[in-house]
C-alpha positions in Angstrom: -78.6 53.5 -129.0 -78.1 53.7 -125.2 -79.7 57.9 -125.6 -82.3 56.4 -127.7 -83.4 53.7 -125.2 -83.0 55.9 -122.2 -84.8 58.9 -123.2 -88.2 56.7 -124.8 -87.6 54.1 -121.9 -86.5 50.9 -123.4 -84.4 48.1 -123.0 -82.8 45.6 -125.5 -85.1 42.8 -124.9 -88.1 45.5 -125.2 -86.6 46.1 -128.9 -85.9 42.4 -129.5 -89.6 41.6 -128.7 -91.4 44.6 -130.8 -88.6 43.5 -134.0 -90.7 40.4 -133.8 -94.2 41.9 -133.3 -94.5 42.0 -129.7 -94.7 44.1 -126.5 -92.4 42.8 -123.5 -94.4 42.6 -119.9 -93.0 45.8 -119.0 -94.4 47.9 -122.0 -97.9 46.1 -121.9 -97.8 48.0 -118.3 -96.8 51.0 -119.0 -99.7 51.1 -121.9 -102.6 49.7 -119.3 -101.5 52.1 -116.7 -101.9 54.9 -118.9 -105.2 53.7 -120.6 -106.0 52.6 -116.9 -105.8 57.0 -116.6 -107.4 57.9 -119.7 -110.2 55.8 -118.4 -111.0 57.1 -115.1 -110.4 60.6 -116.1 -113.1 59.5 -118.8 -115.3 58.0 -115.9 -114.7 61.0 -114.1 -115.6 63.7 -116.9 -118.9 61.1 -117.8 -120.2 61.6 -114.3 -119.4 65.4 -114.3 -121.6 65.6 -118.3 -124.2 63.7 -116.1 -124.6 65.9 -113.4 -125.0 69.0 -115.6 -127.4 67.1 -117.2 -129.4 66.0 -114.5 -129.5 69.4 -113.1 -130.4 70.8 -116.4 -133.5 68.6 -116.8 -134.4 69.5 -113.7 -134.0 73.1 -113.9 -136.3 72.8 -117.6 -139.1 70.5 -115.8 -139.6 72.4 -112.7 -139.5 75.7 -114.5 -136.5 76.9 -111.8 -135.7 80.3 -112.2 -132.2 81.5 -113.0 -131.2 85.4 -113.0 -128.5 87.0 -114.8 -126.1 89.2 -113.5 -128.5 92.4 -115.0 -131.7 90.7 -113.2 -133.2 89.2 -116.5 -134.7 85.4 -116.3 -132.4 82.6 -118.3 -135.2 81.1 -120.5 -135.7 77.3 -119.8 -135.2 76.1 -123.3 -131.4 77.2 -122.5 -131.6 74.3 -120.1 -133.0 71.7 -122.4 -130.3 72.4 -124.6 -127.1 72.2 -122.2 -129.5 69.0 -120.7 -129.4 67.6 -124.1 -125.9 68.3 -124.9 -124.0 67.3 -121.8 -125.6 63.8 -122.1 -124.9 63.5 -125.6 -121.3 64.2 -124.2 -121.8 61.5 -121.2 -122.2 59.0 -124.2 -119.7 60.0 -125.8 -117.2 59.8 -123.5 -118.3 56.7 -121.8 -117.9 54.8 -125.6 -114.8 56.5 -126.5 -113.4 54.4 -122.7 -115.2 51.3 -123.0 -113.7 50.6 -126.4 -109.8 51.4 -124.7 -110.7 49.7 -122.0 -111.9 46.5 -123.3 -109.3 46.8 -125.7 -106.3 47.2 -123.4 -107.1 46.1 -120.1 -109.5 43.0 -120.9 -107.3 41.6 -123.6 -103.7 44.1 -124.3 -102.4 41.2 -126.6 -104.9 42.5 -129.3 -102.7 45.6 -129.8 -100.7 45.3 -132.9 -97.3 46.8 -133.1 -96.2 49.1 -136.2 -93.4 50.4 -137.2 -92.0 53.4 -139.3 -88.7 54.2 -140.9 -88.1 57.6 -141.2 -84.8 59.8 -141.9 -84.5 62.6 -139.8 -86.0 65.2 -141.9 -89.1 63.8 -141.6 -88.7 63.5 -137.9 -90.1 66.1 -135.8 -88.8 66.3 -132.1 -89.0 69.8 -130.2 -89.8 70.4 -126.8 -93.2 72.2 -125.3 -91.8 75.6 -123.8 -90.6 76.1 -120.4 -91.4 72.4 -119.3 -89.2 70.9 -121.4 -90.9 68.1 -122.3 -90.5 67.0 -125.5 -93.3 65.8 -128.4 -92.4 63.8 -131.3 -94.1 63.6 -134.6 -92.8 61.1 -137.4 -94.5 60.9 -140.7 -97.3 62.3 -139.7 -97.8 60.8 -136.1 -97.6 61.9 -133.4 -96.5 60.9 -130.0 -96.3 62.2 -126.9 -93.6 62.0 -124.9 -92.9 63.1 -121.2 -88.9 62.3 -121.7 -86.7 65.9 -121.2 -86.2 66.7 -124.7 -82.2 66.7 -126.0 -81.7 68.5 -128.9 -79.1 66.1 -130.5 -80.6 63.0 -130.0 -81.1 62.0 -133.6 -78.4 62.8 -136.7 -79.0 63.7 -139.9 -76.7 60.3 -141.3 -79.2 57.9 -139.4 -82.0 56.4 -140.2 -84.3 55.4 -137.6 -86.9 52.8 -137.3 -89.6 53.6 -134.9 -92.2 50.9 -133.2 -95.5 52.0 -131.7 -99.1 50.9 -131.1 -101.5 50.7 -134.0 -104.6 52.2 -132.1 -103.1 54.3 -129.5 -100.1 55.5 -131.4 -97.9 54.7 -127.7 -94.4 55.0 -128.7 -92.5 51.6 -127.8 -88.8 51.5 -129.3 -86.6 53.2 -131.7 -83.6 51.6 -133.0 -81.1 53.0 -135.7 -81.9 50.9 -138.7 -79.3 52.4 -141.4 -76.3 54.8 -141.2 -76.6 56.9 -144.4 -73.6 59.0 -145.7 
């Protein structure tokens, strides 16, 4: 337990409170602090999509000129089209963060906790290369992780109970449930 809890970053009473359907005060800031990223760097990409656009339009309406490398004009329809898409994109990205931010930092109660029990043939737990850090994938879901991976962290006569977020799939506990033989 005391491996299991280190490398996810839990404690007991983080464990005691998602058994019973909850996230403790330290969890609900780990998961706003990184939605709080995924947000700005969504902000951030928005206002990038935005530019492009703008400059695109502009480039279309006032018939700017662009040259190739070989001395041939870029048509202007190019323009409408990378106008077009990049603020299809700005959209996009700014409703993919409004709904995690709403959802998280407006009201992080709403999250519901899961859980999945899972032997550890169905568990998949390697690390990414030379940075060592590790991904997980249980069932089917994935999590990622930014832990140093160990290579013997679960056993084959264990089986482990894992409790994350419903919507953002954010790993919060695991917990030996059963020792198989």
């Amino acid at each position: 337990m005391n491996s299991l809890n280190t490398v996810f970053d839990f404690t007991e009473d983080d464990l005691n409170l998602n058994r019973l359907g909850k996230m403790s005060r330290s969890q609900l800031e780990r998961i706003k602090s990184k939605v709080k990223i995924f947000f700005i760097l969504g902000c951030a990409l928005s206002f990038v999509f935005l530019f492009i656009a703008i400059y695109s339009f502009y480039l279309y309406f006032y018939e700017v000129g662009m040259y190739t490398k070989d001395g041939n004009i870029i048509p202007s329809d190019f323009f409408l089209f990378i106008a077009i898409g990049s603020l299809v994109l700005t959209l996009v990205m700014l409703r993919l963060f409004q709904n995690n931010y709403r959802i998280f930092l407006l009201s992080p109660n709403g999250e519901s906790i899961k859980l999945i029990d899972s032997l550890k043939k169905d568990i998949l737990y390697d690390s990414n290369g030379k940075s060592m850090l590790s991904t997980l994938k249980v069932k089917g879901i994935s999590f990622n992780q930014t832990s140093i991976y160990h290579s013997d962290l679960f056993s084959e006569k264990n089986k482990y109970r894992f409790y994350y977020t419903e919507r953002t799939k954010i790993l919060l506990s695991v917990e030996v449930f059963e020792v198989t033989f």
